[in-house]
PAVO-59103 format. One record per residue (C-alpha): x, z, y; residue in three letters. Coordinates in steps of 0.02 Angstrom, whole numbers, plus 50000, padded with zeros to 5 digits. Each point is the difference from the previous one (the first is absolute). Layout:
BEGIN
XZYALA;...
//
This chain:
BEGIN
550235533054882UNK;501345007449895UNK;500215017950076UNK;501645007850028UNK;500485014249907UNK;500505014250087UNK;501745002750014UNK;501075010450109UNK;501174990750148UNK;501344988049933UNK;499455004149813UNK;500674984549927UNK;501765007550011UNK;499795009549868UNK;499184989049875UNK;501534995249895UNK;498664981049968UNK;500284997650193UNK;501724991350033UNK;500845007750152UNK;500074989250158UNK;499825003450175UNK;498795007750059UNK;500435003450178UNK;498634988750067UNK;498324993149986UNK;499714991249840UNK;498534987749950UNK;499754995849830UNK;499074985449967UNK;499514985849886UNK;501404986950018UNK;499064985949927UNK;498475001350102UNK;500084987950180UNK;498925013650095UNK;501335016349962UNK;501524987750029UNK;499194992550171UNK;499705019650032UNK;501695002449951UNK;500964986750127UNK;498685007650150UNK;500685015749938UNK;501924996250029UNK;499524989250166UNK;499205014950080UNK;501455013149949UNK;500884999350120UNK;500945016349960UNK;500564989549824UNK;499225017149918UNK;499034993649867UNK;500214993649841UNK;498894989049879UNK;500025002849823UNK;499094988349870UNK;498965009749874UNK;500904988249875UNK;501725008950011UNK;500625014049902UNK;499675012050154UNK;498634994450056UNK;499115000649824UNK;500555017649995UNK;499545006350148UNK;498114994449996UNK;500045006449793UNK;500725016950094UNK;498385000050109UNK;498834996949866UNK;499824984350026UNK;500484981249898UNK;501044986650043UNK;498764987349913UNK;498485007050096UNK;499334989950157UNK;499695015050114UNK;501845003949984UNK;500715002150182UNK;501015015150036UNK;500825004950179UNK;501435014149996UNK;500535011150160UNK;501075012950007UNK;499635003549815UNK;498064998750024UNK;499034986749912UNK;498284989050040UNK;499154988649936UNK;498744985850007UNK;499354996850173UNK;500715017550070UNK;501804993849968UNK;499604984550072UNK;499075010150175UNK;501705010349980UNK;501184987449991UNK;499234991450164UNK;500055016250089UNK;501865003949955UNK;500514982850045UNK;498985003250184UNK;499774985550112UNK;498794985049945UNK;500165010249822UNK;498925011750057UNK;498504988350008UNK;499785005949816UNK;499565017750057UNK;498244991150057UNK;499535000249811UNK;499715019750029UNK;498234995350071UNK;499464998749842UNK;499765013149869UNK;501345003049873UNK;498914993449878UNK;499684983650093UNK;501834998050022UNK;500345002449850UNK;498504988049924UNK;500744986550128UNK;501545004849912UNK;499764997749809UNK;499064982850035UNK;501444990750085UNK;501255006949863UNK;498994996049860UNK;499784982250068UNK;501814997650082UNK;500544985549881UNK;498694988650071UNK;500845000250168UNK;501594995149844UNK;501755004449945UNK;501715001350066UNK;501665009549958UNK;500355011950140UNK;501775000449946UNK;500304980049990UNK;499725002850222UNK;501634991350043UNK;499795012150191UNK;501805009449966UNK;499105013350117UNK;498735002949897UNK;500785000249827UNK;501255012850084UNK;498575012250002UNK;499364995049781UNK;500465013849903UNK;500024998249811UNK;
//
């Protein structure tokens, strides 16, 4: 798995390659071509009920930048970043974190903690690296208005 780099809270503000947007709630970057991140994404926006979180495709200008801000590349399979209150994750631990933000039938997620990092993480890189057999989509041609309400570009 790509690693994170270490950066301090809410460090993309000051990278003049990060566009600004809002940043006042939970953010998941993800691959907006890939049918397993944008099925993620809609159970993401059905389960938040608080409206909190936004989606952001890897494709887009900020979403590029952001996971090139954490060390990591757009292009790159393993690409999956979650943002909170200016920290980042990624891999399965944003995915673990995202379920446990969202609470509720989210959190059955959290049960991947049984197994070591490393096995998560394993479990991890083999789906991504094999996510286009499962095929393709455009997570921004989703006609839901309620959905695309929460895309940023």
């Amino acid at each position: 798995m790509a690693e994170l780099h270490p950066q301090p809270d809410y460090s993309y503000r000051t990278d003049p390659a990060v566009p600004a947007f809002d940043d006042g709630g939970p953010i998941a970057v993800m691959d907006g071509e890939c049918v397993l991140c944008t099925h993620g994404a809609r159970i993401i926006a059905r389960l938040d009920r608080a409206r909190a979180f936004r989606i952001c495709p890897v494709q887009s200008p900020t979403g590029a930048a952001l996971v090139r801000h954490y060390g990591m590349e757009p292009g790159d399979p393993e690409t999956w970043l979650f943002l909170d209150s200016g920290r980042a994750w990624s891999g399965m631990e944003a995915i673990i974190r995202i379920g446990e933000r969202l609470g509720g039938a989210g959190r059955v997620g959290s049960a991947m903690r049984v197994l070591p990092r490393t096995g998560r993480e394993w479990l991890y890189r083999r789906i991504a690296h094999n996510r286009f057999r499962f095929g393709r989509t455009d997570m921004c041609a989703v006609p839901d208005p309620d959905f695309r309400a929460r895309l940023m570009t």
